[in-house]
C-alpha positions as MATLAB code, in Angstrom:
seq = 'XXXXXXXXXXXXXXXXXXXXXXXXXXXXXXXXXXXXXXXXXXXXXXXXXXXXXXXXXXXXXXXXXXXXXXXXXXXXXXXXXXXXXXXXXXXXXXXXXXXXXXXXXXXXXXXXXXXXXXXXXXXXXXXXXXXXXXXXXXXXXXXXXXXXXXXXXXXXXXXXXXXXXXXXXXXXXXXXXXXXXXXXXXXXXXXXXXXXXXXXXXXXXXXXXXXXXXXXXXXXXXXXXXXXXXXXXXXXXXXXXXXXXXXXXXXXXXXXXXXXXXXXXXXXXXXXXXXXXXXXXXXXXXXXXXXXXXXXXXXXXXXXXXXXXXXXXXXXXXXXXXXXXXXXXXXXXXXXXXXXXXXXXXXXXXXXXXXXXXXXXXXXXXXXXXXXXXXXXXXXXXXXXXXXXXXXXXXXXXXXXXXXXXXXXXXXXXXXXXXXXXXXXXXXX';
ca = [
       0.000    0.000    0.000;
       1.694    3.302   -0.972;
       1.430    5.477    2.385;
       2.333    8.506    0.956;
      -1.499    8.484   -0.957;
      -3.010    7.660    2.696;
      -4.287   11.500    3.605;
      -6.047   10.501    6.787;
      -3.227    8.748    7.787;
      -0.325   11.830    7.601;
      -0.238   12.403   10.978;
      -0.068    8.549   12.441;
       2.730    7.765   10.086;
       4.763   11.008   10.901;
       5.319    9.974   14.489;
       7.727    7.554   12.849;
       6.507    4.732   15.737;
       6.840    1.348   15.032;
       4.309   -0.006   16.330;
       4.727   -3.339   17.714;
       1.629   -5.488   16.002;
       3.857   -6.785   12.930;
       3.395  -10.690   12.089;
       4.445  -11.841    8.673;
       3.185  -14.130    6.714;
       3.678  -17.702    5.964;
       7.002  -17.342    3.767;
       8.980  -15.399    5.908;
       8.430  -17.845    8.617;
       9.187  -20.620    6.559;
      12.037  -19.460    5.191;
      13.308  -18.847    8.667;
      12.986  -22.716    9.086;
       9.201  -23.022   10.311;
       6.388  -24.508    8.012;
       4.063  -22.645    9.933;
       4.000  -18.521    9.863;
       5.794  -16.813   12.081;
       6.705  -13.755   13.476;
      10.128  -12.462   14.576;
      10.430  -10.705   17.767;
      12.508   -8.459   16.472;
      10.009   -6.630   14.050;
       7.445   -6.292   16.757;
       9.746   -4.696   19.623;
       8.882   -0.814   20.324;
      11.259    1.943   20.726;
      13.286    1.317   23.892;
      11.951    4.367   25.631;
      10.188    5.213   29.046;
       6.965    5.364   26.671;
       6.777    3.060   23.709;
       4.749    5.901   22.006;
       7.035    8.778   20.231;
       7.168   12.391   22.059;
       5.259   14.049   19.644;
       2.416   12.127   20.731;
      -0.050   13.675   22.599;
      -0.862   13.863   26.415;
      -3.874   12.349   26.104;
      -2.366    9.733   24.176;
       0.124    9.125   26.749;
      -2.041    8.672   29.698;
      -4.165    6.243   27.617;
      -1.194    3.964   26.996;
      -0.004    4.528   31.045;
      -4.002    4.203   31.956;
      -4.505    0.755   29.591;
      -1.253   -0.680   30.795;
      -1.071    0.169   34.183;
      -2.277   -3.618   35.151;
       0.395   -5.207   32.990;
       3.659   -6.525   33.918;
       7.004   -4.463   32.713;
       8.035   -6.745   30.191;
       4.503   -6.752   28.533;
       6.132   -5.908   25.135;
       8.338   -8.472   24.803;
       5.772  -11.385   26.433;
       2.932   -9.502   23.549;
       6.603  -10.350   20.958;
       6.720  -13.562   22.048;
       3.161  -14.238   21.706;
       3.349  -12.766   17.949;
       6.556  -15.270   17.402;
       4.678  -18.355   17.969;
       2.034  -17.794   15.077;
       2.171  -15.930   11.675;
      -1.428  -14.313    9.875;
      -1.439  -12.226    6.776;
      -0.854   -8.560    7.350;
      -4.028   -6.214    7.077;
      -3.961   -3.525    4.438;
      -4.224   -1.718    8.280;
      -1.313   -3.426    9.474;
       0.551   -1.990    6.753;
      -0.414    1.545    6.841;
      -0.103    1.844   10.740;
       3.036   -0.173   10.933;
       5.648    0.640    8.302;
       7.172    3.243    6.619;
       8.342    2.258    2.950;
      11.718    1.617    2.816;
      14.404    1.579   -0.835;
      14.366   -2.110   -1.330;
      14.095   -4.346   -4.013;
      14.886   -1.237   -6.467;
      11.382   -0.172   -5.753;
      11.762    3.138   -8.237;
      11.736    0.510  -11.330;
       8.114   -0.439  -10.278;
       5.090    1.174  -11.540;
       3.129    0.344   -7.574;
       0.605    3.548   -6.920;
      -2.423    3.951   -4.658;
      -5.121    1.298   -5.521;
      -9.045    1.478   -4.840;
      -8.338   -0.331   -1.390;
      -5.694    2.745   -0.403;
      -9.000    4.983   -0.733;
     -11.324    2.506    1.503;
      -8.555    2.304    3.728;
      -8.989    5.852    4.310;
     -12.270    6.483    4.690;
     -12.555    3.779    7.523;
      -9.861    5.808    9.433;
     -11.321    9.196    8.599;
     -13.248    9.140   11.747;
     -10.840    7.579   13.655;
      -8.187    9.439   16.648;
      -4.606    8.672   14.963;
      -3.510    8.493   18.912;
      -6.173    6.339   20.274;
      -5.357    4.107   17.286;
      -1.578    3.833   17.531;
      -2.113    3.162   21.008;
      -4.734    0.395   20.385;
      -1.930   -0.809   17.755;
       0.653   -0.653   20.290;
      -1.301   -2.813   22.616;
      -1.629   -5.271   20.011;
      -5.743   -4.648   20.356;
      -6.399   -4.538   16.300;
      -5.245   -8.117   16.867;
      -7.185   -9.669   19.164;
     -10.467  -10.880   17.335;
      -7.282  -12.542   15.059;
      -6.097  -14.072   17.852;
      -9.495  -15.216   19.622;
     -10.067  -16.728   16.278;
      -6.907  -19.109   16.495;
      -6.916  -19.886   19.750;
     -10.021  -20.231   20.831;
     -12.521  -20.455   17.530;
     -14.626  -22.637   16.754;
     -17.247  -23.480   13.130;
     -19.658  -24.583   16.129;
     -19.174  -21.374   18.189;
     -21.919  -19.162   17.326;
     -19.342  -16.181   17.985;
     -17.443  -17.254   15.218;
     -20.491  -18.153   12.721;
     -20.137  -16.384    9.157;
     -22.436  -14.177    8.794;
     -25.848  -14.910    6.876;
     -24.613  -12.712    4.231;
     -21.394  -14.412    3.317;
     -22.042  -18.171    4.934;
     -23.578  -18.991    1.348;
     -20.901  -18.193   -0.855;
     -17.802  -19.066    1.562;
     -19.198  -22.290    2.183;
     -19.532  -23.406   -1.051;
     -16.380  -22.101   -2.254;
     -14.602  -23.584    0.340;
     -15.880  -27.631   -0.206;
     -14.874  -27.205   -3.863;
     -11.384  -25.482   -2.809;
     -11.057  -28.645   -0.240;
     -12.082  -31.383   -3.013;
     -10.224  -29.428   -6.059;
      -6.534  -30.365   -4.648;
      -4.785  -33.091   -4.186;
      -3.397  -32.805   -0.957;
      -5.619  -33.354    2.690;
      -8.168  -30.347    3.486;
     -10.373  -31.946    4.823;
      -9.766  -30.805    7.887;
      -9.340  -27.148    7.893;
     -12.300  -25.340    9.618;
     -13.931  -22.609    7.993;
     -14.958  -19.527   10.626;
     -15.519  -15.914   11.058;
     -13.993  -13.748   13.213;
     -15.599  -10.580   14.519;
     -14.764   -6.990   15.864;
     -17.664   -7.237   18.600;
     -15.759   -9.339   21.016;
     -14.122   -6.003   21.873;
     -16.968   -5.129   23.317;
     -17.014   -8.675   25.592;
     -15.025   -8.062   28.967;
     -14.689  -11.708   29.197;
     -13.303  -12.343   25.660;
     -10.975   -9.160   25.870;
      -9.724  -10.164   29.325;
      -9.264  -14.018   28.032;
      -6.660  -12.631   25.145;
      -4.985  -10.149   27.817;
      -4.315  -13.107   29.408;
      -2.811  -14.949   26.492;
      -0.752  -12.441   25.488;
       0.765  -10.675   28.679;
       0.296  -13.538   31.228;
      -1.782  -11.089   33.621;
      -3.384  -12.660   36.596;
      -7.734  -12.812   36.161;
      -8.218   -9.871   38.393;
      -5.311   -7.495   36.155;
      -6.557   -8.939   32.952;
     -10.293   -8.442   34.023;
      -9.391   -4.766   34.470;
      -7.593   -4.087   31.704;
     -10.162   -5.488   29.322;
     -12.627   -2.961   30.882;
     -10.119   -0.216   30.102;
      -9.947   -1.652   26.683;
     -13.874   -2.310   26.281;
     -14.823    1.169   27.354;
     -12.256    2.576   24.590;
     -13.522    0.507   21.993;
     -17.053    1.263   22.580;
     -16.985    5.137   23.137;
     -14.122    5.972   20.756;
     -14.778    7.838   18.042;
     -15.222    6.184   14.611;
     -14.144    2.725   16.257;
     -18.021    1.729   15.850;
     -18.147   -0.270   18.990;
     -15.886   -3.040   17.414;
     -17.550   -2.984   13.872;
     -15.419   -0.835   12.173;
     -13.161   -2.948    9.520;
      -9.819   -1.841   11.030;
     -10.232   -4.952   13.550;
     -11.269   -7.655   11.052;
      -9.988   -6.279    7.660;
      -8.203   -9.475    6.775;
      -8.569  -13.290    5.923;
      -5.994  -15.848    6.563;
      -4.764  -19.343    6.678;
      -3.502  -21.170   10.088;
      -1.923  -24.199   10.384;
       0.276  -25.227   13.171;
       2.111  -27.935   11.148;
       5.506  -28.562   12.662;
       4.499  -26.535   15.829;
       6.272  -27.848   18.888;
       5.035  -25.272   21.471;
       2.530  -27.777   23.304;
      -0.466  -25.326   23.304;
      -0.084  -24.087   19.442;
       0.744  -27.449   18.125;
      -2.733  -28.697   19.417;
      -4.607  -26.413   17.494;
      -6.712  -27.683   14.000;
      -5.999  -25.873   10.816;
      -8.126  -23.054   10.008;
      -9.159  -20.491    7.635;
     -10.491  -17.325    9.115;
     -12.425  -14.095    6.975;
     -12.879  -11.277    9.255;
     -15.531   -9.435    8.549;
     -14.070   -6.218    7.621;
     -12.652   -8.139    4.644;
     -15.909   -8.750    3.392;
     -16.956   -5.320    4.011;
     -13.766   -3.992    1.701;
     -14.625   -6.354   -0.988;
     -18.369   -5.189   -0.667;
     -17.111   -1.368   -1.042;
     -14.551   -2.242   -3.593;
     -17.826   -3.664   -5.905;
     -16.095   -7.616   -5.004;
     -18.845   -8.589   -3.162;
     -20.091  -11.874   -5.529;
     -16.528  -13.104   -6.672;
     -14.516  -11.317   -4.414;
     -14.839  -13.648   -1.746;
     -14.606  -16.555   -3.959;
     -11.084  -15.137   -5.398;
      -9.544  -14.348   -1.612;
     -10.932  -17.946   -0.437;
      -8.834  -19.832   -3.540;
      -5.780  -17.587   -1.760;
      -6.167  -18.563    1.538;
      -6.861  -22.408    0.919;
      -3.952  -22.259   -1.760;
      -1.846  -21.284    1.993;
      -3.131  -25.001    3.071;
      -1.863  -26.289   -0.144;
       1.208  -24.488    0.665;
       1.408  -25.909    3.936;
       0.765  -29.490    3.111;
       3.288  -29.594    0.135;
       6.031  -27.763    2.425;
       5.925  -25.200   -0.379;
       7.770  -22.172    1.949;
      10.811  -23.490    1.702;
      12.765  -21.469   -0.908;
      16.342  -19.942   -1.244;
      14.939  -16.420   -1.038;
      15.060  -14.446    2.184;
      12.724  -11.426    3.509;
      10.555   -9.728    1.216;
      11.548  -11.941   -1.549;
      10.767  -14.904    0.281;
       7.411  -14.028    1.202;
       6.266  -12.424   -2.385;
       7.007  -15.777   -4.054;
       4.665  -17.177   -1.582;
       1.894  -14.709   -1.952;
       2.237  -14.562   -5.984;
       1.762  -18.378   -5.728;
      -0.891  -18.320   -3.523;
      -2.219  -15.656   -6.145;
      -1.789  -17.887   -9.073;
      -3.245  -20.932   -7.594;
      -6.095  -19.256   -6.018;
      -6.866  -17.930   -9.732;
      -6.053  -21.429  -11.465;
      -8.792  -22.728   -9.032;
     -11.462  -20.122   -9.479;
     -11.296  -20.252  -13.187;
     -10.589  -24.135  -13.576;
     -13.685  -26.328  -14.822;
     -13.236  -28.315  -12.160;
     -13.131  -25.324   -9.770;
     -15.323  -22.792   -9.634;
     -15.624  -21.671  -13.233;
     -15.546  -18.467  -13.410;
     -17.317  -17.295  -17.177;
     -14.518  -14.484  -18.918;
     -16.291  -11.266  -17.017;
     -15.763  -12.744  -13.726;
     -12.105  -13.401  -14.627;
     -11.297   -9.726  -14.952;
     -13.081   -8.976  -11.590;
     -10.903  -11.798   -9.963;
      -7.610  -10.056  -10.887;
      -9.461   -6.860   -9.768;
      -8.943   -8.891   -6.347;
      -5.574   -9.196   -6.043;
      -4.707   -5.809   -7.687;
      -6.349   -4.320   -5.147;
      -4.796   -5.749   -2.448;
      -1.094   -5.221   -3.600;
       0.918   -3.043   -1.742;
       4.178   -1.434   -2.446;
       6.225   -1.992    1.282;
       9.131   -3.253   -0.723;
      11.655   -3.334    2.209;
       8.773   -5.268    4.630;
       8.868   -8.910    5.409;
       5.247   -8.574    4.751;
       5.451   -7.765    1.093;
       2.876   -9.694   -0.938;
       3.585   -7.779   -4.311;
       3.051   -4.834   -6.142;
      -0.731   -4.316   -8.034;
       0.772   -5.415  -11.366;
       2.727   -8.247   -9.920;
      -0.880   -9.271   -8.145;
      -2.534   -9.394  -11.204;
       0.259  -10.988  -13.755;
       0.589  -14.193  -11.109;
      -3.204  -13.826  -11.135;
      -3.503  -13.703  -14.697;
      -1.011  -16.821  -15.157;
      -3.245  -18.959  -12.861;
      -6.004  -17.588  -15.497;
      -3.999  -18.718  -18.468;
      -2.564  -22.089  -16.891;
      -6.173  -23.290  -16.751;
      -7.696  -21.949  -19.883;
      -4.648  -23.443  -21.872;
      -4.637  -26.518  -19.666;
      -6.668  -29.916  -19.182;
     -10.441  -29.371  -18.613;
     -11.088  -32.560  -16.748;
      -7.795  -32.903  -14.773;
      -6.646  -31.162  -12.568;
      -2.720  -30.300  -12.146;
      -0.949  -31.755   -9.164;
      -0.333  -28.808   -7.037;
       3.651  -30.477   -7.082;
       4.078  -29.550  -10.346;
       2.204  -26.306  -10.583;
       4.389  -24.818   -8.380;
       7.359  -26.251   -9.966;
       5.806  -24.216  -13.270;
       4.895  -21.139  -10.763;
       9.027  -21.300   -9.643;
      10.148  -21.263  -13.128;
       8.106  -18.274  -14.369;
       8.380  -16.254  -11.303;
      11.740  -14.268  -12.359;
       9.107  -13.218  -15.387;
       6.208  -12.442  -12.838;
       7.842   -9.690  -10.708;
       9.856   -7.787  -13.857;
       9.155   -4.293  -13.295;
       7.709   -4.714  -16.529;
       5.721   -7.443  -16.224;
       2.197   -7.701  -18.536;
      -1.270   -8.014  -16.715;
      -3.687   -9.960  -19.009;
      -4.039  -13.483  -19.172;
      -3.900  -13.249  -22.972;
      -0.507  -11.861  -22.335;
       0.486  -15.207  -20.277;
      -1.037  -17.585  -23.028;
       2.087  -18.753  -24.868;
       3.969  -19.113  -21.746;
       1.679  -21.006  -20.422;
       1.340  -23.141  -23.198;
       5.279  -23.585  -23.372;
       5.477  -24.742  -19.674;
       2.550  -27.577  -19.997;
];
């Protein structure tokens, strides 16, 4: 996401604050020896500093963080790092415009990456929104937590993590022909919700204060109250239902855990209900979530065929994940043994990932430009139209095609259409 397009979000990102909510996603965790995402501690550490929040910040935005803290222990940023460590979700197009500052990597001045239609919706969800309460509530890890309660404590069965009646249709079915399109086991990845309400809950706030700082009931009881009463009285936040705490979908799996606690829980998929929202704004909302859930279960496929494991490093290392997560999710959607998209729908899928490509070329987080998006997009497109009708590729050797054409996929120049991906696709079959 290019920040400097973000107008509502000037002042946040001038305090220069790193704000200590970074996880990355699956590749950089796998390329740092884990088949399972993870973050490092390193890029979710604050600012050593009597206040983890800049000086420029505000008064009032210093006695928040000293009033919503005061029941945690001293080392409650590095216990909330350590938390982060163990697991690894996608980074929100919020994560990424709260948390980093665009860095020169990966030559980014040879890459056309500008402000996309999400950039815009991004903005107008924060418009209302107190930069200061919100870098606390970042600080404190808080635009996290329905994430969190989703993975360690959701359940399909749980009515608090039920889709909702609007999406359950569409998800649903999308995700039992994702599970019987591939060849690998999905049959047991859940399928859930996860929703910004629960900051509203005392209990369910003071349940991930727990997790995450180790608080005793009584400390974590009152800082979820501190928490709860933010959440429902600050302005813009919506009493939990504004997108910023649910603005992403992801893919869990705790395959080669060995923390006792992690390692127990089942593989999941997750779509927060903000992301829904954004694809509903965006004009997504029929094939949108049918394009993000090939992505996500494409993670799965990922994870079962040990598919992280690459010589790249950083933001390298997790683009090539994310492009082939892009590329399968598109193969499947458009495959006649998928979903079968018609030709119109094809366009709107690579609308999909366009729209969620950002341009933090220096973050471990990076997930590709726009163009890049839509090219690994549009290859998926072409590798099914040129492809067999009735069979299906092994997901093995798709990737081993994905690998090869990859150096071609991120070119700064790098063509967008599936028509433009045709003949290449052709050559590799």
């Amino acid at each position: 996401m290019k920040l400097t397009k973000a107008p509502a979000l000037v002042a946040a990102l001038s305090l220069s604050v790193s704000v200590a909510l970074t996880s990355t996603t699956a590749a950089q965790a796998a390329n740092a020896g884990s088949p399972s995402a993870r973050a490092t501690a390193s890029a979710v550490t604050a600012p050593a500093a009597a206040s983890p929040l800049p000086a420029a910040t505000s008064d009032a935005a210093q006695q928040l963080l000293a009033r919503l803290t005061a029941k945690l222990p001293a080392d409650w940023k590095d216990r909330q790092a350590a938390t982060f460590a163990r697991l690894g979700i996608e980074r929100s197009p919020v994560r990424d415009v709260v948390d980093a500052r665009v860095a020169e990597a990966i030559n980014p001045g040879d890459y056309v990456c500008g402000p996309t239609k999400l950039d815009a919706y991004v903005d107008s969800i924060l418009s209302d929104v107190d930069m200061n309460t919100l870098l606390v509530l970042a600080l404190l890890g808080v635009l996290d937590f329905p994430t969190y309660e989703a993975i360690y404590y959701g359940s399909p069965k749980d009515p608090g993590f039920a889709l909702t009646p609007a999406s359950a249709s569409v998800l649903s079915s999308s995700f039992g022909y994702a599970q019987r399109f591939w060849d690998v086991k999905l049959d047991d990845v859940q399928l859930m919700a996860m929703h910004g309400a629960m900051l509203t809950d005392v209990d369910r706030v003071a349940r991930i204060v727990a997790l995450l700082y180790g608080t005793s009931p009584s400390d974590s009881v009152d800082t979820a109250r501190e928490i709860v009463k933010l959440v429902r009285t600050g302005a813009g936040l919506d009493r939990g239902r504004n997108p910023i705490f649910t603005l992403n979908a992801f893919a869990f799996s705790a395959q080669g855990e060995t923390d006792p606690v992690v390692s127990r829980l089942p593989d999941k998929l997750v779509f927060g209900d903000g992301i829904l929202d954004a694809l509903r704004a965006l004009g997504l909302k029929q094939v949108g979530p049918k394009a993000v859930m090939g992505h996500e279960m494409a993670h799965h496929v990922q994870y079962e065929d040990n598919l992280f494991q690459s010589e790249l490093t950083g933001p390298e290392a997790t683009r090539r994940t994310e492009l082939m997560a892009d590329s399968f999710g598109a193969y499947f959607a458009t495959h006649k043994k998928g979903l079968g998209l018609n030709a119109n729908q094809l366009l709107l899928v690579q609308d999909t990932f366009y729209d969620v490509g950002d341009c933090q070329f220096a973050s471990n987080g990076h997930h590709g430009t726009p163009n890049q998006r839509r090219a690994a997009a549009s290859w998926g497109v072409a590798t099914a139209a040129t492809g067999d009708q009735v069979k299906v590729l092994p997901s093995l050797r798709l990737a081993a095609r994905f690998d090869r054409i990859l150096p071609k996929l991120v070119a700064p120049d790098v063509p967008t259409t599936p028509n433009a991906w045709r003949q290449v696709a052709k050559d590799a079959a």
